[in-house]
C-alpha positions as CSV (number, residue, x, y, z in Angstrom):
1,X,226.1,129.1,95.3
2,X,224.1,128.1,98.4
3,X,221.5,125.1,97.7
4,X,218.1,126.4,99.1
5,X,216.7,125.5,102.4
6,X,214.3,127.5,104.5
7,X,217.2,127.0,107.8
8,X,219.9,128.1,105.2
9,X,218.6,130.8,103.0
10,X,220.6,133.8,103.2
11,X,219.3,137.0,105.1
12,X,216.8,134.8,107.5
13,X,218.0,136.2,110.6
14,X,216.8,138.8,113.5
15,X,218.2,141.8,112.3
16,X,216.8,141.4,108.9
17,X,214.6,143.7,108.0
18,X,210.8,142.5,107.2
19,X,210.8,143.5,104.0
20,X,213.9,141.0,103.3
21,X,212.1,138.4,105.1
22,X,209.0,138.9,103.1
23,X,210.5,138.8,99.8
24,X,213.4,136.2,100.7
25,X,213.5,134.0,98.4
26,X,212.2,130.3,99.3
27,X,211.4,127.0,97.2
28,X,208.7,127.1,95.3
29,X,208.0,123.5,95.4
30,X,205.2,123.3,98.3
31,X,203.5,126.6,96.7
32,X,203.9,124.4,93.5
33,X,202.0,121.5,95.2
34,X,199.0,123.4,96.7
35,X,198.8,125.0,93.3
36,X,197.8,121.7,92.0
37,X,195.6,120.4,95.0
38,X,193.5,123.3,94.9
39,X,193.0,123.3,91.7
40,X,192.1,120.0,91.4
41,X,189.6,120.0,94.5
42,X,187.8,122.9,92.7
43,X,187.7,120.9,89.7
44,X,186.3,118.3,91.2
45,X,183.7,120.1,92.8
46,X,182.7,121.7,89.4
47,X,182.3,118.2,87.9
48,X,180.0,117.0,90.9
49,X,177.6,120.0,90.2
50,X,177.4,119.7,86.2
51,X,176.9,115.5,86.8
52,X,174.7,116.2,89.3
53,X,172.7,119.3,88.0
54,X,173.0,120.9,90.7
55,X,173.0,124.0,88.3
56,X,169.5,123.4,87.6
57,X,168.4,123.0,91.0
58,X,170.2,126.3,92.5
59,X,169.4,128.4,89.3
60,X,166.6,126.9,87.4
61,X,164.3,125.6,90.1
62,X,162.8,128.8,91.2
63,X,162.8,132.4,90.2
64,X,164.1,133.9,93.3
65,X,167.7,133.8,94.1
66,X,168.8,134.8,97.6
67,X,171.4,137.4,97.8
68,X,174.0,138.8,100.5
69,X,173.2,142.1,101.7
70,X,174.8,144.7,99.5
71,X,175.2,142.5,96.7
72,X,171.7,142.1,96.0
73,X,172.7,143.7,92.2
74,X,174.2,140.3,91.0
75,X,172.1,138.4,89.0
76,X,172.1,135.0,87.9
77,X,172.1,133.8,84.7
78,X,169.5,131.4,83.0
79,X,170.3,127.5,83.6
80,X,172.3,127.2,80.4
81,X,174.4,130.3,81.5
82,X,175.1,129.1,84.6
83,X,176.1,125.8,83.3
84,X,178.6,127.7,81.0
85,X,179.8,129.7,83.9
86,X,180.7,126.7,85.4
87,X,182.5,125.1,82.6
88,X,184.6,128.2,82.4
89,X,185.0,127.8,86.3
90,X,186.3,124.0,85.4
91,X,188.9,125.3,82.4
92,X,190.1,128.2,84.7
93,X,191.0,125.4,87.8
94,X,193.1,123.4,84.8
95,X,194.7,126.2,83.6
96,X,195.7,127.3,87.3
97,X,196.6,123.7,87.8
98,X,198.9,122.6,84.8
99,X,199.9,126.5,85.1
100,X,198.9,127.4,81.9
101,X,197.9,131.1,80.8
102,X,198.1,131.3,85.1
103,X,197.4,135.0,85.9
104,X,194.6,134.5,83.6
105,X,192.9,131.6,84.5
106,X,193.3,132.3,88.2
107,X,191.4,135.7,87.7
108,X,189.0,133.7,85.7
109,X,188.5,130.6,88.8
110,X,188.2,133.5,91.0
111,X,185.6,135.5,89.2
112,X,183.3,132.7,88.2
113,X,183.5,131.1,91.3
114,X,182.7,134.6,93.2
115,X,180.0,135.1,90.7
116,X,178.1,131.9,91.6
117,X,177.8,132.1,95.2
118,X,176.9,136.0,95.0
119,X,174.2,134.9,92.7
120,X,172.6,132.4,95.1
121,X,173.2,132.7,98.7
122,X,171.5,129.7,99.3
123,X,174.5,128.0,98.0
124,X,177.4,129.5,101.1
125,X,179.1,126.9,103.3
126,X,182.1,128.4,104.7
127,X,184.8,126.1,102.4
128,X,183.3,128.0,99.6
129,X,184.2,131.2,100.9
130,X,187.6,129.9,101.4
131,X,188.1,128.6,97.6
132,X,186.5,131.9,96.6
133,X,189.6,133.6,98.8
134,X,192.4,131.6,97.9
135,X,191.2,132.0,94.3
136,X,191.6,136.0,94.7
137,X,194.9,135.3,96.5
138,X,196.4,133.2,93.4
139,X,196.1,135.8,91.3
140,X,198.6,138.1,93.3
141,X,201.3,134.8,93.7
142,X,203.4,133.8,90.9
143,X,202.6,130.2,91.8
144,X,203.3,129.1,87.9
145,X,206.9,130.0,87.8
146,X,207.8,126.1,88.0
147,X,206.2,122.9,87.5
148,X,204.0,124.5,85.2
149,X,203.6,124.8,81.5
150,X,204.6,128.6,81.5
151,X,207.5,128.0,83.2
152,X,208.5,125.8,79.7
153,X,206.9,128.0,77.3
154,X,208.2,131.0,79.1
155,X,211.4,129.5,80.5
156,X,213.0,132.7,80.8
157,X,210.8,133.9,83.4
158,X,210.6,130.5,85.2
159,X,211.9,130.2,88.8
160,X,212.8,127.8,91.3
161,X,211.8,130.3,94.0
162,X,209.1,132.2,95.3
163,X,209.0,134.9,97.7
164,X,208.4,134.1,101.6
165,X,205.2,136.4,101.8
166,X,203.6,133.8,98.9
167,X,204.0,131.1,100.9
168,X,203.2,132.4,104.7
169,X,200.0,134.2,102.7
170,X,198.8,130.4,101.8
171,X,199.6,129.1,105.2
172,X,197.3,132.8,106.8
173,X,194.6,131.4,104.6
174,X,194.7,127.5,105.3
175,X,195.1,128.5,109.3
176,X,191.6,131.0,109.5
177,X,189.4,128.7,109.9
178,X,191.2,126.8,111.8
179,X,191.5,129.6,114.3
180,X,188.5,131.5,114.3
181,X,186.3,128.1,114.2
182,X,187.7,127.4,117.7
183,X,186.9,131.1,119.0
184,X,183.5,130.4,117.6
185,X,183.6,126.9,119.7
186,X,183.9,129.1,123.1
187,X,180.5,129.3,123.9
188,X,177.8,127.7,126.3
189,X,176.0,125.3,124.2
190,X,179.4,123.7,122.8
191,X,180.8,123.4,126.0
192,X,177.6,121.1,126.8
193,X,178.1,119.2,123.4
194,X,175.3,121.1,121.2
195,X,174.7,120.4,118.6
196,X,176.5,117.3,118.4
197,X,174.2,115.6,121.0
198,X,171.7,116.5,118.3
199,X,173.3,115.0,115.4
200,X,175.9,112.3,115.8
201,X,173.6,109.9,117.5
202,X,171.7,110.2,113.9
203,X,175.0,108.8,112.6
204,X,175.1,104.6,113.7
205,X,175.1,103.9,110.1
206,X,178.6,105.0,109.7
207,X,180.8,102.1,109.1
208,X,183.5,100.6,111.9
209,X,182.5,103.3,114.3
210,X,178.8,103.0,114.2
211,X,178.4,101.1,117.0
212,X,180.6,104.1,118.7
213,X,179.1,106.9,117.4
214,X,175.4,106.3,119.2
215,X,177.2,106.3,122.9
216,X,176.7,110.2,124.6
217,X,180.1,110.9,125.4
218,X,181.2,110.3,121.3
219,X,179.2,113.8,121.0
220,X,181.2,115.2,124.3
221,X,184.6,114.0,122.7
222,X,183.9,115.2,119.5
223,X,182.8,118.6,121.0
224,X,186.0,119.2,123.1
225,X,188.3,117.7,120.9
226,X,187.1,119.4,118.0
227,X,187.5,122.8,120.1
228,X,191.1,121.9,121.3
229,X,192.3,120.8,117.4
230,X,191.2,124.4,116.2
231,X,192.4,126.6,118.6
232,X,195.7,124.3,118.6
233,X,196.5,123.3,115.3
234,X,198.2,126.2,113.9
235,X,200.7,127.3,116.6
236,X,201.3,123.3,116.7
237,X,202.0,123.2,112.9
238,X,204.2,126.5,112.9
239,X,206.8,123.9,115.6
240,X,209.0,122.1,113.8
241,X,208.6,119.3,116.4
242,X,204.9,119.0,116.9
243,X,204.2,119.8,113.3
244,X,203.6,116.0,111.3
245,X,201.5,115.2,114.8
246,X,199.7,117.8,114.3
247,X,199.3,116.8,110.6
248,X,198.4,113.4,111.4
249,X,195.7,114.6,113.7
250,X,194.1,117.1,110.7
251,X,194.3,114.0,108.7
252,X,192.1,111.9,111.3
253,X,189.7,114.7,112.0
254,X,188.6,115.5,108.4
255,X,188.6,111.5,107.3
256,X,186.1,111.3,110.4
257,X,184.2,114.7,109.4
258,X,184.3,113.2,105.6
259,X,182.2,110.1,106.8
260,X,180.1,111.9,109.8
261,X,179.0,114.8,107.1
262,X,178.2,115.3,103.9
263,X,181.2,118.5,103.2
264,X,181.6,118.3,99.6
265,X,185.2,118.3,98.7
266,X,186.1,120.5,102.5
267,X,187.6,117.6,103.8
268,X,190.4,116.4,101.1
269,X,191.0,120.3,100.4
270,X,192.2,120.5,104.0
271,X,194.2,117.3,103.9
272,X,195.9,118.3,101.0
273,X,195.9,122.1,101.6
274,X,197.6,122.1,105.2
275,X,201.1,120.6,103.4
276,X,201.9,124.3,103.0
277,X,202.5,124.2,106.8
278,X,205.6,121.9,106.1
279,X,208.9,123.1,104.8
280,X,209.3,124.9,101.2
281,X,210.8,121.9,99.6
282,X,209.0,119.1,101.7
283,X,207.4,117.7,98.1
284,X,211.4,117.7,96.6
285,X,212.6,116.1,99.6
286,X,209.6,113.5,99.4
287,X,210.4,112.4,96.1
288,X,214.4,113.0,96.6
289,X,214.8,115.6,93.8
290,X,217.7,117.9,93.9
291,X,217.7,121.3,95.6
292,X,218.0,124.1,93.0
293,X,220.8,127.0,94.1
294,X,220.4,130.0,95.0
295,X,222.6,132.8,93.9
296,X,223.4,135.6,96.1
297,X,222.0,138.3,92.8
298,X,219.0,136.7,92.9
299,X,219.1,136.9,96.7
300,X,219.9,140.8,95.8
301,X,217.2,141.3,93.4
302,X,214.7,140.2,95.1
303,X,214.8,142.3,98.0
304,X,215.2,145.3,95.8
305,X,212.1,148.0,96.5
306,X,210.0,148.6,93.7
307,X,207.0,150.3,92.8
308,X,205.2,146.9,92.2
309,X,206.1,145.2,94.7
310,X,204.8,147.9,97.0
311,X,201.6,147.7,95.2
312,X,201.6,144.1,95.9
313,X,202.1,143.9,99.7
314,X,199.6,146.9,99.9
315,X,196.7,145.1,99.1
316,X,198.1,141.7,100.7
317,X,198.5,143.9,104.2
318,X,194.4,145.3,103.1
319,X,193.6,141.8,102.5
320,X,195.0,139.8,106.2
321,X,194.0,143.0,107.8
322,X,190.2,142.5,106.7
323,X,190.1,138.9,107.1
324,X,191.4,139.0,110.8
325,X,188.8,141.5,112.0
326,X,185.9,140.5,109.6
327,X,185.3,137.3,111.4
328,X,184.8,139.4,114.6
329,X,182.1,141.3,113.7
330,X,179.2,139.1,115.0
331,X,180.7,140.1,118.8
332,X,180.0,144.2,117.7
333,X,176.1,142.5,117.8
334,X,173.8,142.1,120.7
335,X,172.9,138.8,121.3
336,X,173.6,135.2,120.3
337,X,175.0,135.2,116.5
338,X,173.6,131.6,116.1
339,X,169.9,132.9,117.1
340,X,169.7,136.3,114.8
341,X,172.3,135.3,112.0
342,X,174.1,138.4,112.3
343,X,177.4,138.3,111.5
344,X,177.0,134.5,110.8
345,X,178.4,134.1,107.1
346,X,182.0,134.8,106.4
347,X,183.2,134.2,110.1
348,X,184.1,130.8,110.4
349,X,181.0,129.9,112.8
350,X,180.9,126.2,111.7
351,X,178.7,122.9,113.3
352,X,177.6,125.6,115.7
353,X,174.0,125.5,115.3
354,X,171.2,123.2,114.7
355,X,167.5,125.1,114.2
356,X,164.3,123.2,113.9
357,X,161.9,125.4,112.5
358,X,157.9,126.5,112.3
359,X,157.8,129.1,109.1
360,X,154.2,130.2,107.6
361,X,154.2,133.4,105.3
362,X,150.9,135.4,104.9
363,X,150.2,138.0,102.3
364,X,147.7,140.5,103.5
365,X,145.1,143.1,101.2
366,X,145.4,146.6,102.4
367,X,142.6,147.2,100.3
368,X,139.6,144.2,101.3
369,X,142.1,142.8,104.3
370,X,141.7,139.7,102.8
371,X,144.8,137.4,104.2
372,X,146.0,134.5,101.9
373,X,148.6,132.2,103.1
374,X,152.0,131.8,101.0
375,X,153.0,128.7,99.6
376,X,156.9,129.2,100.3
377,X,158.0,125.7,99.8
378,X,156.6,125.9,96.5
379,X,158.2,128.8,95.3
380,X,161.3,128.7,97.0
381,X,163.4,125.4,96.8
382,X,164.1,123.4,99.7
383,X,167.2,125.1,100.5
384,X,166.3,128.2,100.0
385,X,163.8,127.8,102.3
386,X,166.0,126.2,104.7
387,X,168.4,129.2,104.6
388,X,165.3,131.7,104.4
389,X,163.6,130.3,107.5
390,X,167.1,130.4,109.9
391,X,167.2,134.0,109.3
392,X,165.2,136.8,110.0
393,X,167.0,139.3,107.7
394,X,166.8,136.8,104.9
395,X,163.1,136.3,105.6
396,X,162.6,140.5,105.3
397,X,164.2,139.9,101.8
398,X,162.0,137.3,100.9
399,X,159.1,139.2,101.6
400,X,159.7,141.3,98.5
401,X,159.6,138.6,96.3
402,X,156.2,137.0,97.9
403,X,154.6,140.8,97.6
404,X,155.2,141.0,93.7
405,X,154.1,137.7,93.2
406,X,151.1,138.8,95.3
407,X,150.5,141.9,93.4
408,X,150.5,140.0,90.2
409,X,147.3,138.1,91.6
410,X,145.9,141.6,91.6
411,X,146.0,142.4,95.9
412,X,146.8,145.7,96.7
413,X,148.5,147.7,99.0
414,X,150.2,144.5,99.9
415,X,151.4,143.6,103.5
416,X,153.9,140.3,104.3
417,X,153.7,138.6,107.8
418,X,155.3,135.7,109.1
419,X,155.0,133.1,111.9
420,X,158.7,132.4,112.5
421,X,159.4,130.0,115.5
422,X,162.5,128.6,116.2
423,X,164.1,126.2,118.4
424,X,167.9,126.6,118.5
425,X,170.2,123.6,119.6
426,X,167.5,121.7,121.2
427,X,165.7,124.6,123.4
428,X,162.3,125.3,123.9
429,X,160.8,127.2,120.6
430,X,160.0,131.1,120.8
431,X,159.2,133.3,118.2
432,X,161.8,135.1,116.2
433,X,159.8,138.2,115.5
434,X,156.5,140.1,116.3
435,X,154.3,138.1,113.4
436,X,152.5,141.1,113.3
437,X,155.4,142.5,111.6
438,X,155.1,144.0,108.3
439,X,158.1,142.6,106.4
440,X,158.5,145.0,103.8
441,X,158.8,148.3,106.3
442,X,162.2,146.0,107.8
443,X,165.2,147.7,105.4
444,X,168.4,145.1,105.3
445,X,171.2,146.7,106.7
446,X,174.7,146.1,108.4
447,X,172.9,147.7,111.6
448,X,171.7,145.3,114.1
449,X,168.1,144.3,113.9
450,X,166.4,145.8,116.8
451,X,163.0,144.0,115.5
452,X,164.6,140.4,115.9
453,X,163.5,138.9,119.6
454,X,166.0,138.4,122.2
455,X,166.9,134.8,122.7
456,X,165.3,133.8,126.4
457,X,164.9,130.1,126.0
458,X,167.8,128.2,128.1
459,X,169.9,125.3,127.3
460,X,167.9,121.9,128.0
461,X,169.5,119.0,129.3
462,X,167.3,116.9,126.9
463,X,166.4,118.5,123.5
464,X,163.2,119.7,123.1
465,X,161.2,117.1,120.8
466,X,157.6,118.5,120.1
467,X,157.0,118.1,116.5
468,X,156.8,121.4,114.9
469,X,153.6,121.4,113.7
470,X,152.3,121.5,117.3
471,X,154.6,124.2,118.6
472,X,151.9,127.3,117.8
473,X,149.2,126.1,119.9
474,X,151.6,125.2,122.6
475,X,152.9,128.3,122.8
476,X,149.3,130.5,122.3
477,X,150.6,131.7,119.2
478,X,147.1,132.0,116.7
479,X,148.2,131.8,113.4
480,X,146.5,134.8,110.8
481,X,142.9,133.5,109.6
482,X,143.1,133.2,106.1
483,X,140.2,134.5,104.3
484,X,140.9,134.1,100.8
485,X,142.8,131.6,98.5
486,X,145.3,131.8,95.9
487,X,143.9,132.2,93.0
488,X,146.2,130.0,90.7
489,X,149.6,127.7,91.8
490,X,152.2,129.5,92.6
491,X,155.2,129.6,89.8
492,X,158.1,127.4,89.1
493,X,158.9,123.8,87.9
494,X,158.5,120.7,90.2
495,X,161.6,120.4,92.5
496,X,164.7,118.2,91.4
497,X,166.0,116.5,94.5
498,X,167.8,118.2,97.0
499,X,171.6,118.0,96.7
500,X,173.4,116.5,99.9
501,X,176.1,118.7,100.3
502,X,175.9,120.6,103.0
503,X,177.1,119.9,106.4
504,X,174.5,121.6,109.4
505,X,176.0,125.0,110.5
């Protein structure tokens, strides 16, 4: 009997084959411990949006729901059913935390979770996506096989161990963002500290480092360290010798992000998440429990090829496969992701971009030609018309929604224009679009948008600080003349207050 130990397993050696590697047995302990943490971060999160009803505001403040392209079929639920989805959400991350009825509650965490952000896009930040993945990835690990309550109602099929693909799967998942938020940092306006020359000055309230914060070069430290720490963390987490450094520093930089930005529950997810770098047994070690042994028949049996297990590293190879080249796809694009949005979401592009924003919708009468200007912020909420107003292909989407409503006040042969003028990371504004555009001839598509205007404006030394509301005139753009008015409010209930948790992207 050999006592399990990721330098003394059996069979870890060069002339191993992969598949023996892959399914060489390792402690489950660590696998055990991010079990828990995740679990417990999501359920946290779930109890911040029922005692904050946040449920209302996403799904009960306005009719309209953004959507992601090609999952515009997903519909939301009322308020109550939304507020049921997410107490489901909240007994699914128990049951995958105390391991109980696993396989089922992990589908459940990863369905109802899944289900809320397709249903309102307004909702993405990018530590979503990643619960929503690790969710889907649960369900394929056998995470409950110890320190779980199936492993004592169902001792015979408890386990000490846990194949090595489990666990380097979790640690593929916790490093992504890591990784592709650096590549995403290689660009012009990081390199000269934007957007954090826009924001962290903002941020002299924060306590012992206020003071700090205000000084220039914070924003120029934070910029280049920040880029250095993601492109570095990983490969300095996979060495043995840099790795509780390299801990220590992910520590440091999400308790800084935790009091610099309001990220939800991102920050102690990553703290407690990034363990899985350490060694298999690093939480029995901790404690000073006994290593379980490892016989060489279940050493044997494990790396025995079966039909199911095939099946399993199928889709695991489908899965890292897409979520290495997926990120990419904002460089198959022309132009500058952070100005058109494309390719934005799902691609680890985080604190990269800071828009301040002129947006006036117009509905136009095909029939009289009678122009009537949309009240957007009143039938969109604010974040909705946060997210709607940074990008063009979201604003082409909207448009369907303003024409029905349109329609309904009896205009015909209905047209939707916008003025759309942006300034991105402190440049001069220009105009996103032609606003003679008609808005419902644009189709959404995975095609670049030939109709979205190039970004010309150059990185300023000082950020452009023209209020908004004088940005037409100063750049000769003459807003539509609006001949009529609408001829009763526009729909939906007044507007809860906006939830503060969202960090700027």
């Amino acid at each position: 009997m050999n006592q399990v130990d990721e330098q003394s397993a059996p069979v870890e050696n060069s002339s191993a084959s992969w598949w023996n590697r892959l399914w060489q047995p390792c402690d489950i302990a660590s696998v055990a411990f991010f079990r828990v943490c995740f679990a417990g971060t999501v359920l946290v999160h779930v109890a911040m949006v029922l005692n904050n009803d946040w449920v209302t505001y996403y799904f009960g403040t306005s009719p309209y729901h953004m959507k992601f392209y090609g999952f515009e079929w997903v519909e939301a639920l009322d308020v109550d059913g939304m507020g049921h989805v997410h107490r489901l959400m909240g007994l699914a991350a128990i049951g995958v935390g105390i391991g109980l009825f696993y396989r089922l509650s992990a589908v459940l965490l990863f369905v109802t979770f899944t289900y809320t952000l397709l249903a309102e896009a307004a909702l993405f930040q990018n530590h979503y996506y990643l619960t929503s993945l690790i969710s889907f990835v649960l369900i394929l690990i056998p995470a409950h096989r110890s320190f779980s309550v199936d492993a004592w109602l169902f001792s015979r099929k408890a386990s000490s161990f846990i194949p090595n693909w489990c666990r380097w799967l979790l640690m593929f998942l916790v490093g992504v963002p890591y990784f592709y938020g650096g590549i995403a940092k290689i660009n012009m306006d990081w390199l000269n500290a934007m957007p954090l020359l826009i924001w962290i000055p903002q941020k002299t309230h924060v306590a012992v480092i206020g003071s700090v914060v205000g000084e220039p070069w914070f924003a120029w430290f934070l910029s280049y360290s920040g880029l250095l720490l993601d492109l570095l963390i990983v490969p300095l987490l996979l060495w043995r010798r840099t790795r509780l450094f390299a801990y220590i520093a992910i520590v440091f930089f999400h308790l800084l992000n935790s009091q610099l930005f309001k990220i939800d529950v991102f920050p102690w997810m990553m703290i407690l998440l990034t363990t899985i770098f350490f060694d298999a047994d690093w939480p029995r070690r901790l404690l000073r429990w006994p290593s379980p042994s490892l016989s060489a028949d279940l050493v044997a049996a494990s790396q025995r090829p079966t039909t199911g297990k095939r099946i399993v590293l199928s889709i695991v190879c489908v899965f890292v496969v897409w979520q290495a080249v997926f990120p990419l796809r904002h460089y198959v694009y022309p132009g500058d992701a952070s100005w058109t949005e494309e390719g934005q979401n799902f691609s680890w592009r985080m604190m990269l971009h800071h828009k301040d924003l002129f947006v006036r919708f117009y509905a136009i009468d095909g029939v009289t030609g009678q122009t009537v200007a949309i009240p957007a912020s009143r039938m969109l909420t604010q974040r909705q018309m946060l997210e709607t107003s940074k990008s063009p292909e979201q604003m082409a989407a909207v448009a369907r929604f303003f024409a029905e409503s349109a329609e309904r006040l009896g205009m015909k042969n209905v047209q939707i224009r916008a003025v759309a003028i942006a300034a991105l990371n402190g440049r001069k504004p220009q105009l996103l679009f032609d606003p003679t555009l008609d808005l419902l001839t644009v189709d959404r598509s995975w095609r670049h948008q030939s109709w979205i205007r190039d970004l010309e404006e150059p990185l300023r030394d000082e950020p452009w600080t023209v209020p908004s509301s004088e940005w037409p005139q100063l750049l000769g753009v003459e807003l539509p003349q609006v001949t009529a008015q609408r001829r009763r409010p526009a729909p939906g209930p007044r507007q809860p207050p906006v939830p503060q948790q969202r960090h700027p992207q």
